[in-house]
N, C-alpha and C positions, 0 to 999 in steps of 0.2 A: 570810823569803826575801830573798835580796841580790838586787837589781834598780837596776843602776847603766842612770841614762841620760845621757850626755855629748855635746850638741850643739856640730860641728863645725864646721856650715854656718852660713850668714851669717845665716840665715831664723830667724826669733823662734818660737819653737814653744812648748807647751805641755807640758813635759817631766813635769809632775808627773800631767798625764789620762793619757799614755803609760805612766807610773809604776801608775799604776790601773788601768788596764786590762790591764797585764803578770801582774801580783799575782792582779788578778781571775783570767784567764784560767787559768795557773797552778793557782790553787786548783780550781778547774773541771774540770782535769784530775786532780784528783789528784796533782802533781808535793811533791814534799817540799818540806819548808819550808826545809829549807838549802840547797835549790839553789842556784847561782846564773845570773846573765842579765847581759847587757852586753846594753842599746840603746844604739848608735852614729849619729849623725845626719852626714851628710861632705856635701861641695859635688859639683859634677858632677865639676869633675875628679878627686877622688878616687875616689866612687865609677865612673870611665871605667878606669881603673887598676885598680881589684877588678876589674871586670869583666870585663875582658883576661885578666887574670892567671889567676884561676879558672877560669871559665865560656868563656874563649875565644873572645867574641861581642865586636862593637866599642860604640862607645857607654857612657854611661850606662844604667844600668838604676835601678827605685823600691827594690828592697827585693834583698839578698842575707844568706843564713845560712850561719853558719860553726860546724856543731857540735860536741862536746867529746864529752863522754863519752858520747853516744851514750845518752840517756835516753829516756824513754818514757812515755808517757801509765799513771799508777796509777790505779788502783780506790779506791772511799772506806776498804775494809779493806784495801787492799795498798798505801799510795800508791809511788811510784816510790822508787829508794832516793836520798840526797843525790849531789850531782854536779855538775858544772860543766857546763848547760846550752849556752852558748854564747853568740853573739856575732850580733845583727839589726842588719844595716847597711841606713840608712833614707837615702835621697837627696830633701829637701824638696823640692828646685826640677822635680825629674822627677815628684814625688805633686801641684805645686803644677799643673802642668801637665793632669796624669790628674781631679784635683778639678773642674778648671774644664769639663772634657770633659764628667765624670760629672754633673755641676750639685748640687755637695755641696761640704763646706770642707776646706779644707788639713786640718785635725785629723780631719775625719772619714775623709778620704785615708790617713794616716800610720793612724790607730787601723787602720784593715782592712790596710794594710803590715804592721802590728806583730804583728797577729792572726795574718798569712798566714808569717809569720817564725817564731812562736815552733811553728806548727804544724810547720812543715819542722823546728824544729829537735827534735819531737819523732819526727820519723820519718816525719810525712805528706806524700805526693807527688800532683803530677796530671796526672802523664804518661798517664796510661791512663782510661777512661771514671769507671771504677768509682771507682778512686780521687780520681779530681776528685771525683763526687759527694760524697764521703765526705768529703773535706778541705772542701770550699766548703760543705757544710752544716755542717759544725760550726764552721768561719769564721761561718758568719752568724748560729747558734745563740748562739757565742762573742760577738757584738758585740749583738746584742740583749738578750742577758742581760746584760752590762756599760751598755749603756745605761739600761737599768730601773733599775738599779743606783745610776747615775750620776742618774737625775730624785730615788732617796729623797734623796743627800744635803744 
């Protein structure tokens, strides 16, 4: 799996747990092993500027997906086919803000950003009831399982 992560922002992050929990997640779903993924980390103002531009909203936002070929969650006998997943644009100083609310840490902030990223960039949305549930449980499935993960090593 290619999983580039290239920090923007000024804020010191932990690019290689990012890196792990991408990979992790990934696999999880069954995505192919050649995929690939860009995590982007930008300052506000950069991500103030995605924001506008795309999405139309003013501000800063924590996490925006930008996807490619329009891939999709595989099966353990179908996995998805190779592709260019896309692009999780991560804003530290807005997850740094949302952590201190939540009373958790920056990384654990970014990891659920990152989680909630690659899901959108597999298709899942939670505009509507149903599909919140559906996305947000297997966000959380998705970070518990990586954390388990994270204590073997």
């Amino acid at each position: 799996m290619s999983i580039e992560v290239n920090n923007e922002s000024a804020v010191e992050v932990d690019e290689a747990a990012l890196q792990r929990l991408a990979v992790y997640a990934l696999d999880a779903l069954h995505v192919h092993p050649d995929a690939e993924l860009a995590i982007v980390l930008v300052d506000e103002g950069a991500m103030e500027q995605l924001h506008v531009q795309w999405m139309d909203e003013p501000g800063p936002t924590d996490v925006l997906s930008f996807p490619m070929d329009e891939l999709r969650p595989g099966t353990e006998d179908q996995p998805a086919p190779p592709g260019l997943l896309g692009d999780v644009v991560l804003c530290p100083q807005v997850a740094e803000a949302q952590a201190r609310a939540a009373g958790h840490s920056l990384l654990d902030e970014l990891q659920l950003l990152t989680a909630h990223g690659i899901l959108h960039l597999l298709g899942f949305d939670h505009a509507e009831p149903a599909e919140e549930r559906e996305m947000f449980g297997l966000q959380r499935d998705l970070l518990v399982g990586f954390a388990m993960q994270e204590r073997r090593r």
